[in-house]
One Martini backbone bead per residue (centre of mass of N, CA, C, O) as a GRO file, in nm:
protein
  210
    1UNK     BB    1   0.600  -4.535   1.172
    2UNK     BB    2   0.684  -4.466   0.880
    3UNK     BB    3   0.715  -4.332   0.511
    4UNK     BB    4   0.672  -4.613   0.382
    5UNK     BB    5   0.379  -4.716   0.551
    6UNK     BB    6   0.232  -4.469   0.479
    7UNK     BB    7   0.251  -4.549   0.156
    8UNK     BB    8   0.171  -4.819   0.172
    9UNK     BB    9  -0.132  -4.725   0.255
   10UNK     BB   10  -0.206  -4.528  -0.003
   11UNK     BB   11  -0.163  -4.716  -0.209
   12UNK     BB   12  -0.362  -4.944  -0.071
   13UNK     BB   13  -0.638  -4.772  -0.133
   14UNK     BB   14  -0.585  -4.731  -0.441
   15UNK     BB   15  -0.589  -5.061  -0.500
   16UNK     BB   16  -0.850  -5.086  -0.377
   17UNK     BB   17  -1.064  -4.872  -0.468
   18UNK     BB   18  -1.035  -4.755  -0.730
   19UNK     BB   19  -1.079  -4.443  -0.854
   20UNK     BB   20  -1.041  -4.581  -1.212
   21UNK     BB   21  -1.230  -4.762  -1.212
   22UNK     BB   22  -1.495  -4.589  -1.117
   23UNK     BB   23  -1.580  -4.424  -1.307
   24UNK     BB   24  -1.766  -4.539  -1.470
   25UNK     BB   25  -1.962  -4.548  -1.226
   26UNK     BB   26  -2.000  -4.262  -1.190
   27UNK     BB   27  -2.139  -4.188  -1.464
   28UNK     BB   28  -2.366  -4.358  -1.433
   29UNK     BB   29  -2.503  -4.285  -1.164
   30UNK     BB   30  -2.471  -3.945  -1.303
   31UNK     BB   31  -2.634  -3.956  -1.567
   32UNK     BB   32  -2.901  -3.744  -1.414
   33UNK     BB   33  -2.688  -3.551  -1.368
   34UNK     BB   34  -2.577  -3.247  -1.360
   35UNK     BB   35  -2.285  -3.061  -1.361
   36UNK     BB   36  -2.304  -2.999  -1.078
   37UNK     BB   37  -2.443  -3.266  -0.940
   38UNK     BB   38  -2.156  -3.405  -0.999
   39UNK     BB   39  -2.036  -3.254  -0.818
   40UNK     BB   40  -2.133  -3.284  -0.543
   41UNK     BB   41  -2.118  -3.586  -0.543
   42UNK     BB   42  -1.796  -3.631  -0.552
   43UNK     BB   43  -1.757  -3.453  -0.295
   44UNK     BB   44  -1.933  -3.629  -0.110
   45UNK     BB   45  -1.832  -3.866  -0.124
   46UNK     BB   46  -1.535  -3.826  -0.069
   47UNK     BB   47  -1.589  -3.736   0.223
   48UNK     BB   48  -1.743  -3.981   0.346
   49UNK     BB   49  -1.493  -4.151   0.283
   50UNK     BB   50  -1.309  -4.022   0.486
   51UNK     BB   51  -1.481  -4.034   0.750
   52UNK     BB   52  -1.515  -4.360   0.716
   53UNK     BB   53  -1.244  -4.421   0.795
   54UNK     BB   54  -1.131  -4.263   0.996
   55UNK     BB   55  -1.345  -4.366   1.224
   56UNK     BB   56  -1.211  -4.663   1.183
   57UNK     BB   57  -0.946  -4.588   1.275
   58UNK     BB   58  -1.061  -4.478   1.582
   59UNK     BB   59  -1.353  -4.699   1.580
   60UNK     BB   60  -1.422  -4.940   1.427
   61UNK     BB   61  -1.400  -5.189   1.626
   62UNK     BB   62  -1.568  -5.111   1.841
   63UNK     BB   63  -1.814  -5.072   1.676
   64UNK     BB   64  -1.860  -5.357   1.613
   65UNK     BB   65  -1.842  -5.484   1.841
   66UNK     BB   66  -2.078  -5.334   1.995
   67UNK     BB   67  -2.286  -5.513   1.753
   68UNK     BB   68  -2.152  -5.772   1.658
   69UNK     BB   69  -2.006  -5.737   1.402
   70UNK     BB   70  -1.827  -5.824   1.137
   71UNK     BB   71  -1.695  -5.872   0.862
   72UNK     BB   72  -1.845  -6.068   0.693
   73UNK     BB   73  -2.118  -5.950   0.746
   74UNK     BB   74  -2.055  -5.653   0.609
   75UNK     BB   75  -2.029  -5.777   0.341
   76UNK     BB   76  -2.295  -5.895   0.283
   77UNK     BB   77  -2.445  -5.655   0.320
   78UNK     BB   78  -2.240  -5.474   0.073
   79UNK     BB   79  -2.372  -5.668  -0.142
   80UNK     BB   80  -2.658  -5.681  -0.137
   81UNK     BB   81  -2.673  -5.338  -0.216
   82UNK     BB   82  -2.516  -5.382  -0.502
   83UNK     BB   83  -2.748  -5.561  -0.621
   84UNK     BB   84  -2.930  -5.381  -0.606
   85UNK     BB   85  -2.803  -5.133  -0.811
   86UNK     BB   86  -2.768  -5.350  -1.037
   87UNK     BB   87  -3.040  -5.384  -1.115
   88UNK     BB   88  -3.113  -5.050  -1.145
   89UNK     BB   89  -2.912  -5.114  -1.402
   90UNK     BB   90  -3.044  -5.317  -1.601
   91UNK     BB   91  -3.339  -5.161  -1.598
   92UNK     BB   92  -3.308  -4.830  -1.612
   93UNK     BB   93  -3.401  -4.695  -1.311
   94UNK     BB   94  -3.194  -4.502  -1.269
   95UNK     BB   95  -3.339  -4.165  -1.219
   96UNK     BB   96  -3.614  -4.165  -1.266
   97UNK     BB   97  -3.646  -3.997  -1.023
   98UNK     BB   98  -3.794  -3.701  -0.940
   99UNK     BB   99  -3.784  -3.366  -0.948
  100UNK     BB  100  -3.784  -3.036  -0.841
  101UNK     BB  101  -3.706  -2.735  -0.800
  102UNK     BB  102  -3.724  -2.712  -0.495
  103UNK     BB  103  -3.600  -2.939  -0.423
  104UNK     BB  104  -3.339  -2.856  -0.557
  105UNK     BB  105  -3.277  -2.618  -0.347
  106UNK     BB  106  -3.276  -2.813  -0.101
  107UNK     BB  107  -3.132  -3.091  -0.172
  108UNK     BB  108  -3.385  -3.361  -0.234
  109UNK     BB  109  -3.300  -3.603  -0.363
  110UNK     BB  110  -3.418  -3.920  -0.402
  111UNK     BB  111  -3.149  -4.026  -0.551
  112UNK     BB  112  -2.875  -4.043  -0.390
  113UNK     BB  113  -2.534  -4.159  -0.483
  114UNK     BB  114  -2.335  -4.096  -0.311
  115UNK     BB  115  -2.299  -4.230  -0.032
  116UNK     BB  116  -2.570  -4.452  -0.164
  117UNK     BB  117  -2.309  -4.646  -0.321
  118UNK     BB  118  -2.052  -4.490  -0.332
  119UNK     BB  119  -1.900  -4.446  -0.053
  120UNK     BB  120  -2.120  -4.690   0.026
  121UNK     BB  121  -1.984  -4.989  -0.090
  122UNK     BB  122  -1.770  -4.914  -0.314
  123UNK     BB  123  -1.534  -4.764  -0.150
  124UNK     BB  124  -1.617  -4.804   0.171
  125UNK     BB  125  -1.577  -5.082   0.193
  126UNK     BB  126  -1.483  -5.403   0.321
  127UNK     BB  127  -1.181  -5.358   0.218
  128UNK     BB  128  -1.101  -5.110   0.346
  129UNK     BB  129  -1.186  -5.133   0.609
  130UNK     BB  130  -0.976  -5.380   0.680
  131UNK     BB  131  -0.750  -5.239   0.620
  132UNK     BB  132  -0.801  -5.008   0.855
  133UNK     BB  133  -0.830  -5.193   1.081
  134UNK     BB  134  -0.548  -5.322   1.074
  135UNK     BB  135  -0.327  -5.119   1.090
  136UNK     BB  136  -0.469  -4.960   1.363
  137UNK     BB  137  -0.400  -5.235   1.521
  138UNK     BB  138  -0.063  -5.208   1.470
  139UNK     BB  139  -0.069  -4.867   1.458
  140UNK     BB  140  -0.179  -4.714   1.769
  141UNK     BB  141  -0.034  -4.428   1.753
  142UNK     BB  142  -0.128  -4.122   1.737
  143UNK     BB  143   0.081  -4.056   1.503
  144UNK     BB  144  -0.034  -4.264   1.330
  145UNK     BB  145  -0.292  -4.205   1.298
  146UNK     BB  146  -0.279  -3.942   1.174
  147UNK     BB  147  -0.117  -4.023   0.924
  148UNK     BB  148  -0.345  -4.195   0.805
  149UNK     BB  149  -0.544  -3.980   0.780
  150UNK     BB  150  -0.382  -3.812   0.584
  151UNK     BB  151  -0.411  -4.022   0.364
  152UNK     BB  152  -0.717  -4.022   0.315
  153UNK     BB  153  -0.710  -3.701   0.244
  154UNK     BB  154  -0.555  -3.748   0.012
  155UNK     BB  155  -0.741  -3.950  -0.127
  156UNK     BB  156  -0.983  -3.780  -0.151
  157UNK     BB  157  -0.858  -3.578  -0.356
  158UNK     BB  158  -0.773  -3.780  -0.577
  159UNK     BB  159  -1.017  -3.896  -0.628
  160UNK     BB  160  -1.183  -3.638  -0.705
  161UNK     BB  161  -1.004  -3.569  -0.939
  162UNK     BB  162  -1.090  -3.789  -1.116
  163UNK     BB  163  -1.405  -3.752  -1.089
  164UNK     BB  164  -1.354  -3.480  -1.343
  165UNK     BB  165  -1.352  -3.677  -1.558
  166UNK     BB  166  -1.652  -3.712  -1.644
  167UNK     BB  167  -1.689  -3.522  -1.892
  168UNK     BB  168  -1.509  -3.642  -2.102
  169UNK     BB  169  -1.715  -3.907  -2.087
  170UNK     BB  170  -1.985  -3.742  -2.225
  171UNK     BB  171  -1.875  -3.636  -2.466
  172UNK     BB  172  -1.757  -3.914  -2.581
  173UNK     BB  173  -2.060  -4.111  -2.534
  174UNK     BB  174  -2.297  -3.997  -2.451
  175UNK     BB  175  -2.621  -4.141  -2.368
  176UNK     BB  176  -2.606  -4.394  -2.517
  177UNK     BB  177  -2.330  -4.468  -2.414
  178UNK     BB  178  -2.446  -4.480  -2.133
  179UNK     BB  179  -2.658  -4.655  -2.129
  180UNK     BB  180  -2.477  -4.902  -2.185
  181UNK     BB  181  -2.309  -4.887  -1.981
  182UNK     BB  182  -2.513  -4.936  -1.733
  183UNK     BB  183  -2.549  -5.220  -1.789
  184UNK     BB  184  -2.259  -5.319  -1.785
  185UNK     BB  185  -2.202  -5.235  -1.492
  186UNK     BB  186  -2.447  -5.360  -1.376
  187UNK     BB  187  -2.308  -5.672  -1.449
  188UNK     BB  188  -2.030  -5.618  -1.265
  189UNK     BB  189  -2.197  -5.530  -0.991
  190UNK     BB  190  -2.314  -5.808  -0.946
  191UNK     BB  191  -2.061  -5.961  -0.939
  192UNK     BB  192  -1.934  -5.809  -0.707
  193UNK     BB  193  -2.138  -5.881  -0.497
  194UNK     BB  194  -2.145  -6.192  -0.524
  195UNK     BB  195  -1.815  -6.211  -0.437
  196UNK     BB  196  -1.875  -6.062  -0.144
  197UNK     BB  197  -2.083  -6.263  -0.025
  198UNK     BB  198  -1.898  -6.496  -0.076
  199UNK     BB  199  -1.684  -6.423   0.129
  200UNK     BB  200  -1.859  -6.397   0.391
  201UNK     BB  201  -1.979  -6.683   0.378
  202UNK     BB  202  -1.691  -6.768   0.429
  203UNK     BB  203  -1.672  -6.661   0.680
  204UNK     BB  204  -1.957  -6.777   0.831
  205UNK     BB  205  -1.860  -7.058   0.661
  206UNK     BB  206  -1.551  -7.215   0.641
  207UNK     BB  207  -1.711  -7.484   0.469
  208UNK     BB  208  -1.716  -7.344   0.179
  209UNK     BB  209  -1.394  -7.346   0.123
  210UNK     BB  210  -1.344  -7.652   0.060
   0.00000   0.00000   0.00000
């Protein structure tokens, strides 16, 4: 595996996960927390991120083999929880949950979107990982394996920076137009789910597709 198949990998990870495509939706998840908050959420997602991934190349197949669970199966479930908090962004319910300060210190947000739904099944959804189980089992040698996970670490690195730019979009939409951005972002993230659900369905019933 050379320096071509690695960027190969790195572009890859890139163009399914598209962390400029997710800003937008980044922004409406994170529209009830302060501007420290929105920044450890982004921290958060992308560790999550390269976390699951990395655990991926290393053990992913292993890991569904292990429960029986397949990719349709996964796609399924993954589409699922999309489809709850794209409801729960149409009826404006998303943040609603509150804390105190107590709470606050403890880092105890009863509704962080950190990890779900941003980091799963947002960004390292069923696209991404089946990206990265298809290669760590065409290129399974120790060197390959480090290489797909540095870029993993550095593709976390680029969504983190991507995702700083959410201040500049809160400036110049304000509250009212994150308001409308999350009904909207809703009713897309609805169609996403819908989209994920239909393909696993199509995977776990081949006669759907034709």
């Amino acid at each position: 595996m050379d320096l071509t198949l690695f960027l190969q990998f790195f572009v890859g990870l890139i163009a399914i996960i598209n962390p400029v495509g997710l800003l937008p939706v980044f922004v409406t998840l994170t529209s009830h927390q302060s501007e420290a908050e929105r920044l450890r959420t982004s921290t958060i997602a992308n560790f999550a991120v390269v976390v699951i991934l990395v655990t991926t190349i290393f053990a992913g197949q292993i890991i569904l083999d292990m429960f029986s669970i397949s990719i349709p199966a996964f796609r399924i479930a993954g589409g699922t929880l999309i489809l709850f908090i794209a409801m729960s962004m149409l009826q404006g319910k998303l943040g609603e949950v509150k804390h105190n300060s107590a709470e606050d210190r403890e880092s105890a947000n009863k509704e962080s979107v950190a990890v779900v739904p941003l980091a799963l099944p947002l960004m390292a959804g069923p696209g991404a990982i089946s990206s990265v189980l298809v290669f760590s089992a065409e290129y399974h040698e120790p060197v390959a394996l480090m290489g797909m996970s540095l870029c993993v670490v550095l593709f976390g690195l680029t969504s983190w920076l991507v995702f700083r730019l959410a201040p500049v979009l809160y400036k110049v939409l304000g509250q009212t137009g994150i308001n409308v951005i999350t009904r909207i972002m809703g009713l897309l993230m609805l169609a996403i789910g819908v989209e994920i659900m239909a393909a696993g369905l199509k995977g776990l019933f081949p006669v759907l597709a034709g």
